[in-house]
VMD Tcl script that draws the C-alpha trace (Angstrom):
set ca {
  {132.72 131.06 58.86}
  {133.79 130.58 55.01}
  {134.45 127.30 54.00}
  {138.23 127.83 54.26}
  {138.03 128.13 57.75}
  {138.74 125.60 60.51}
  {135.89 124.43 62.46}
  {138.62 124.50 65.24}
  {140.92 127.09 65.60}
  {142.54 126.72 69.39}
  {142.20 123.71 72.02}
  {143.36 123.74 75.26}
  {143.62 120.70 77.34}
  {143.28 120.93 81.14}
  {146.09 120.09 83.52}
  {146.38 119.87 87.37}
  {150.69 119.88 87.11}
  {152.11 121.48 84.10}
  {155.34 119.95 84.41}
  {154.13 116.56 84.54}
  {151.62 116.90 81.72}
  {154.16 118.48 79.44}
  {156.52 115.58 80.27}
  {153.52 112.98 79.28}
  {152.76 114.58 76.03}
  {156.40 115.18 75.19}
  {157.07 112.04 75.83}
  {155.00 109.86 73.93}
  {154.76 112.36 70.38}
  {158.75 112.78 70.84}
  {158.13 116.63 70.52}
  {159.20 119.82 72.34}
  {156.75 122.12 73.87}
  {156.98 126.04 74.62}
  {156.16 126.75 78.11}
  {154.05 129.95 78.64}
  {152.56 132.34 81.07}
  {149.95 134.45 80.47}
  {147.09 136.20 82.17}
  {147.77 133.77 85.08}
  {147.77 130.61 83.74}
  {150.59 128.07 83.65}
  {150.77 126.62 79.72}
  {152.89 124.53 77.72}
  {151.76 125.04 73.53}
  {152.02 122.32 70.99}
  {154.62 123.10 68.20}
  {152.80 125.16 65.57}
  {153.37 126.85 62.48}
  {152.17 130.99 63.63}
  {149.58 132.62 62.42}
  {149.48 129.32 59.29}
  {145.34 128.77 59.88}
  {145.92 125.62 60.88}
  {144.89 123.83 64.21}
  {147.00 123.93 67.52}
  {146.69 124.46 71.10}
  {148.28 123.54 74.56}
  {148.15 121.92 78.17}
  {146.73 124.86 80.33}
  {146.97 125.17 84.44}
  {144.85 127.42 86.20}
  {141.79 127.71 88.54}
  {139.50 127.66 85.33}
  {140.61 124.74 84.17}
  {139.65 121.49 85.05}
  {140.91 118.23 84.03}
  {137.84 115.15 83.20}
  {137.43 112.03 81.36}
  {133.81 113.12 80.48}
  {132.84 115.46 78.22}
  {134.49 116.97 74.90}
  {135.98 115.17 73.17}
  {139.64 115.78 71.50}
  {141.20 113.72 69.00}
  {145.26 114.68 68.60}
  {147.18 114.06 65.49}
  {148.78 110.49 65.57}
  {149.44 110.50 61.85}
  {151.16 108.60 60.40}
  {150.47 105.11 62.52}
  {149.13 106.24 65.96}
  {150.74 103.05 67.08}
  {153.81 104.60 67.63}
  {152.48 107.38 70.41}
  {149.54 105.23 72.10}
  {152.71 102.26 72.94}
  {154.34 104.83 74.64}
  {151.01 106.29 76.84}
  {151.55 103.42 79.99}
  {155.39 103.95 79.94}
  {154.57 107.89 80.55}
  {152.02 107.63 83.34}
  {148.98 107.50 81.17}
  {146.66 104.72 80.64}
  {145.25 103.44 77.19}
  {141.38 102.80 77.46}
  {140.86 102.15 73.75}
  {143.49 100.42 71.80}
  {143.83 100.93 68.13}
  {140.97 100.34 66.23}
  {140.12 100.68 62.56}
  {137.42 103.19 61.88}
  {137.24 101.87 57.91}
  {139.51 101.95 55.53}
  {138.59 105.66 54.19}
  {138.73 107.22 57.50}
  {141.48 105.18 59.54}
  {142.06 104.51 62.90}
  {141.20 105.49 66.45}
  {142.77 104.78 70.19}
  {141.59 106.58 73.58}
  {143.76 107.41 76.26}
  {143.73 108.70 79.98}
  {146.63 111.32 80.54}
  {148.55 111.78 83.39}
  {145.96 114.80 84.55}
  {142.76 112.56 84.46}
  {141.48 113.41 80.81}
  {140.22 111.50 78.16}
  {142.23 111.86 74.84}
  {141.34 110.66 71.63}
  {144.18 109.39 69.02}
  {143.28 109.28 64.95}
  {145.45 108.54 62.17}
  {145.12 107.15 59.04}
  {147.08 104.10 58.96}
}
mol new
graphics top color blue
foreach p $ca { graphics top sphere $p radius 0.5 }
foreach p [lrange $ca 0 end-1] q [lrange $ca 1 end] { graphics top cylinder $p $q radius 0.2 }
display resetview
């Protein structure tokens, strides 16, 4: 890996009904996402510039995949106040575990978040 690289290049979250969990995370970033089907799995990607190098990835549903609170760890994109998505997480199902909480002033904020599917979702931004 060169320094140019992203340490992440693909996530995929875990999702028990695609439908609902596209909903949830359309909902409260006020985006579209692509539904997809591929190699048997049920997917819904989060809008991306192709083939740019930077990070993106999508709600998957599929025997393999398995939705948890425990584990990994993801932190989505709430820039620029991730204020504005975390007050709409209850409205859409989800439950907010972790409400926003400076980090410092260098690095910003954090929030957590329990989707709709059962997994633990971590919010950053930098105001």
């Amino acid at each position: 890996m060169t320094a140019k690289e992203n340490s992440i290049n693909w996530f995929e979250i875990s999702v028990l009904d695609i439908k609902r969990a596209t909903k949830f995370y359309e909902t409260i970033f006020s985006i579209k996402m692509e539904p997809n089907e591929m190699m048997g799995r049920k997917m819904a990607f989060f809008p991306a510039e192709d083939m740019s190098g930077k990070v993106s990835g999508g709600l998957v549903q599929s025997g393999q995949h398995k939705p948890s609170a425990e584990g990994v760890v993801l932190y989505l994109n709430g820039n620029p106040d991730l204020g504005v998505a975390l007050g709409k997480v209850e409205k859409a199902g989800g439950k907010v575990v972790m409400p926003k909480t400076k980090i410092t002033d260098e690095i910003g904020h954090m929030a957590f978040f329990i989707d709709t599917e059962g997994n633990s979702i971590g919010l950053h931004s930098n105001k």
